[in-house]
C-alpha positions in Angstrom: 11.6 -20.8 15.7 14.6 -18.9 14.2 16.2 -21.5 11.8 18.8 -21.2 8.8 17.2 -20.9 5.6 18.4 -23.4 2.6 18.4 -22.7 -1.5 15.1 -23.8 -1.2 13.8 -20.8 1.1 15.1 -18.3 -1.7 11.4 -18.2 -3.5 10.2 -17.0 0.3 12.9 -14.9 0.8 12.3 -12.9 -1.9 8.5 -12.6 -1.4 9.3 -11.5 1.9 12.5 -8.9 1.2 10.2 -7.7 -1.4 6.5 -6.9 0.8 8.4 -5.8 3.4 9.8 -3.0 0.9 6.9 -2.1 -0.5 6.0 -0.5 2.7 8.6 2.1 2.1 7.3 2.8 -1.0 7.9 6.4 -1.9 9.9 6.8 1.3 12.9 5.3 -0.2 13.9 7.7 -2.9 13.2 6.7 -6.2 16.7 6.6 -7.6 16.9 3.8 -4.7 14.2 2.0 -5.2 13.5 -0.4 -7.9 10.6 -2.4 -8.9 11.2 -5.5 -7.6 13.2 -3.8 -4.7 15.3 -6.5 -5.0 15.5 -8.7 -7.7 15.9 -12.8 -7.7 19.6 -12.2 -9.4 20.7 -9.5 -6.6 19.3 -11.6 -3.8 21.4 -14.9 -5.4 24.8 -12.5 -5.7 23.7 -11.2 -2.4 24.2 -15.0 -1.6 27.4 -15.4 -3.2 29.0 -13.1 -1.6 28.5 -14.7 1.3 24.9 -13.1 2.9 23.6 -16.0 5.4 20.1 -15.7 5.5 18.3 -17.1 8.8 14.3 -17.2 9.3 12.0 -17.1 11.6 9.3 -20.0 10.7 6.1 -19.9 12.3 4.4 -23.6 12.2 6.3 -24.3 9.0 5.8 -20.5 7.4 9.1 -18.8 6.8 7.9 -14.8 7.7 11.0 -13.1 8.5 14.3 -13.5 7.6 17.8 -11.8 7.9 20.9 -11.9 6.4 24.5 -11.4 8.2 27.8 -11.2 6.4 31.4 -11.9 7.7 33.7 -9.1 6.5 36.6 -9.0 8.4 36.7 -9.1 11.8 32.7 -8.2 12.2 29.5 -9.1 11.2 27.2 -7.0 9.4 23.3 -7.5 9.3 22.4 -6.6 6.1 19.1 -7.2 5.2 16.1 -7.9 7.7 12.4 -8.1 6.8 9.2 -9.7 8.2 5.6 -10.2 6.6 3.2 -7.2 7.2 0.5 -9.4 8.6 3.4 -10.2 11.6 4.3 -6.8 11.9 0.7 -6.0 12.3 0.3 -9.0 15.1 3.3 -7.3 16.9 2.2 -4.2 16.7 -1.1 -4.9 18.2 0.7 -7.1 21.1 2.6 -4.1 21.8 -0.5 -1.4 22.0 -2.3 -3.9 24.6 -4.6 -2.3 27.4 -1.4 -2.5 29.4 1.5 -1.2 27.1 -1.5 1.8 26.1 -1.6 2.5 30.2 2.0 3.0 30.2 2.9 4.5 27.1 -0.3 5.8 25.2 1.5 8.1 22.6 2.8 4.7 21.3 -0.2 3.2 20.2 
């Protein structure tokens, strides 16, 4: 269920913002990419400045979450992450026997 997250999701939210970016790791260039990727005080001004994080909770587990700002007249998605196990589980749903028939460079 996608729900809106509260002050008390921010522990989760940074866990998550923060494994999901360690998968890109020396992808990111390093003048980019800090160690936490994003701290607890950039994820609170984040916040401030008026980032709405929603979740998707899974039986109670928050394990994805993303963050739209109003700026204007439009709304930007700013940040979005999920948990690697999830991304995994997707992954896997989407390289069945089927999907592989159809599209086997995919998988």
């Amino acid at each position: 269920m996608i729900r809106p997250c509260t002050p008390e999701d921010i522990p989760v939210i940074d866990s998550i913002i923060n494994e999901a970016a360690e998968r890109y790791r020396g992808v990111i260039p390093t003048d980019c990419f800090h160690d936490p990727y994003m701290s607890r005080a950039a994820l609170e001004s984040e916040i401030a400045k008026g980032v709405q994080f929603s979740g998707w909770d899974d039986a109670g587990a928050l394990v994805g979450v993303m963050g739209v700002q109003s700026v204007r007249d439009v709304t930007l998605i700013r940040h979005a992450y999920v948990r690697r196990l999830i991304r995994a589980a997707a992954s896997a749903a989407s390289c069945s026997p089927t999907s592989r028939a159809t599209s086997p460079d995919r998988c």
